[in-house]
C-alpha positions as CSV (number, residue, x, y, z in Angstrom):
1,X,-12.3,12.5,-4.7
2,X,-13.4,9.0,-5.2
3,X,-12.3,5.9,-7.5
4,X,-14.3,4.2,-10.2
5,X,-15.1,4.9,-14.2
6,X,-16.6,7.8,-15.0
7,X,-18.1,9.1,-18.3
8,X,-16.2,11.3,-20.1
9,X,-18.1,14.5,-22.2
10,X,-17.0,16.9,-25.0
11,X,-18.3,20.4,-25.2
12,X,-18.0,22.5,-27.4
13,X,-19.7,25.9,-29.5
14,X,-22.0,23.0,-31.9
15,X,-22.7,20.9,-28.6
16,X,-21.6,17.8,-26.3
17,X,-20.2,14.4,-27.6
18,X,-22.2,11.3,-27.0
19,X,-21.5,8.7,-24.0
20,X,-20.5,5.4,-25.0
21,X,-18.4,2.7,-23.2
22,X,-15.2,4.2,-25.3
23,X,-14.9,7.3,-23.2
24,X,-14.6,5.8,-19.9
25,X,-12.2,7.1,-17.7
26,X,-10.8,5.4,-14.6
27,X,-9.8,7.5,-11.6
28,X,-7.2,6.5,-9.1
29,X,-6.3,7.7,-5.7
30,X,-2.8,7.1,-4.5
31,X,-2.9,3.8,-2.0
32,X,-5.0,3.7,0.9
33,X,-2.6,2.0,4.0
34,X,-2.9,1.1,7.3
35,X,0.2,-0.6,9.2
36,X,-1.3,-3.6,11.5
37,X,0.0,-5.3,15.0
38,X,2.8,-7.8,14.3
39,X,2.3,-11.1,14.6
40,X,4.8,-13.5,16.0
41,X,7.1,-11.4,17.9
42,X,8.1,-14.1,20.6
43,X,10.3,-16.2,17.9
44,X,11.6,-15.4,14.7
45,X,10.7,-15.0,12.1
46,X,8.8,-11.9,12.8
47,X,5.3,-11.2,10.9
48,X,4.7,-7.8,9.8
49,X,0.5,-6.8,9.1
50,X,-0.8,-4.2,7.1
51,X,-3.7,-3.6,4.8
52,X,-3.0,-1.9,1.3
53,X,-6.1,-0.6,-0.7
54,X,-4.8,0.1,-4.5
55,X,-8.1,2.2,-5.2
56,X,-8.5,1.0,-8.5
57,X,-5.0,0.6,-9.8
58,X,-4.5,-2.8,-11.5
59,X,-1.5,-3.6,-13.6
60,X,-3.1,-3.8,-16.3
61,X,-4.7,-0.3,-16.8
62,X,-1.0,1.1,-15.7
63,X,-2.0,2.5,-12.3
64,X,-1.4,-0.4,-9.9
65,X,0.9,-0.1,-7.4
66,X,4.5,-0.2,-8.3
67,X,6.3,-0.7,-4.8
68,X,4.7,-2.3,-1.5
69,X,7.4,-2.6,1.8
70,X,7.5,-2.2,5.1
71,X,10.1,-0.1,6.5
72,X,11.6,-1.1,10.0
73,X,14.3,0.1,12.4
74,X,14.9,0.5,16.1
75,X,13.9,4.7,15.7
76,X,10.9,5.5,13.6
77,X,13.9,6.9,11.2
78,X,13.6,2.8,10.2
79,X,16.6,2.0,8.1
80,X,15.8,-1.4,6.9
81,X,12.9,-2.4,4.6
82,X,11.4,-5.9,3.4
83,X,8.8,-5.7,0.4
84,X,5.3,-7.5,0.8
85,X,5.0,-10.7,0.2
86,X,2.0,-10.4,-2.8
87,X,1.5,-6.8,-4.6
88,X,-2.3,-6.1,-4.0
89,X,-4.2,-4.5,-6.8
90,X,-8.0,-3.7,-7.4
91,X,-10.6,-1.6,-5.3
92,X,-10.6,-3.0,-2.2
93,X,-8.5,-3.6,1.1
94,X,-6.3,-6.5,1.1
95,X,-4.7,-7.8,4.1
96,X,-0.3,-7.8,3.4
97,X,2.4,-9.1,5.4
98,X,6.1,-9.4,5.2
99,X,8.7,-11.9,7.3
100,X,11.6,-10.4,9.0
101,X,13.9,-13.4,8.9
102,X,17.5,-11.6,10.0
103,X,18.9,-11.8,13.4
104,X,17.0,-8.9,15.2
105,X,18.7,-7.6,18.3
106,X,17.4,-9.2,21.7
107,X,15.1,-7.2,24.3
108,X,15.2,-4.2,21.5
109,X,12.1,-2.4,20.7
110,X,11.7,-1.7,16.7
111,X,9.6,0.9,15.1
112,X,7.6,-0.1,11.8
113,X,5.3,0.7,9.2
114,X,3.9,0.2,5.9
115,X,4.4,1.8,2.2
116,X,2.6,1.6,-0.9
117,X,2.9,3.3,-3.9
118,X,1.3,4.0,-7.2
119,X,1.6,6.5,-10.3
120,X,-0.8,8.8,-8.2
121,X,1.7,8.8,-5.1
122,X,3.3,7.2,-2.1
123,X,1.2,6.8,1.3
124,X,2.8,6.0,4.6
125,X,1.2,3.8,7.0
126,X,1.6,4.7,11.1
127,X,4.6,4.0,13.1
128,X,4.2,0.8,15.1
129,X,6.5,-1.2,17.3
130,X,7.5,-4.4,18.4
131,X,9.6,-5.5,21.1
132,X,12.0,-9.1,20.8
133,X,12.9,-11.1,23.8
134,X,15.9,-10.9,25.9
């Protein structure tokens, strides 16, 4: 499994097509996620960190990714979502964050985590938490 362009070959009983920059394919993972410490948690608004690698889906060869969020809750059931604040596309990491802006319960713990997905699938990030002040 990797990600990247690849040449694509024909074979057949009279032999194999020629390579040439027309029969490149490009392979895409589903996203790559990891959820991050939040940032912020002593005053609202709330900072949520993640990084979200796309693994070669852009939007414009129709395999970037089509939802970015961060789910959030006071069980790891979540409940709530907010979506990221930029969609991240290309081969690499790239740092994401979202704002929880409404009221949050005092001296509550909340679970969170991040989500991305692309036409390949939906990845999960791990279950973090925050706790607000009394």
């Amino acid at each position: 499994m990797g990600t990247g362009a690849v040449d694509v070959t024909v074979t057949n009983h009279e032999g194999m097509s020629v390579t040439w920059s027309g029969d490149r394919f490009a392979y895409v993972a589903a996203p790559t996620v990891r959820t991050r410490s939040a940032a912020f948690v002593t005053q609202p608004p709330i900072r949520l960190d993640a990084t979200v690698n796309p693994n070669g889906g852009t939007r414009s060869n129709g395999l970037g990714l089509s939802d970015c969020h961060f789910e959030y809750g006071t069980t790891s059931s979540y409940g709530f979502n907010v979506p990221c604040g930029t969609l991240p596309e290309g081969l690499g990491p790239e740092f994401v964050i979202a704002w929880l802006e409404h009221p949050l319960s005092a001296n509550t713990t909340y679970h969170y985590r991040i989500v991305a997905t692309n036409p390949i699938g939906t990845r999960y990030g791990a279950d973090e938490t925050f706790t607000t002040l009394p």
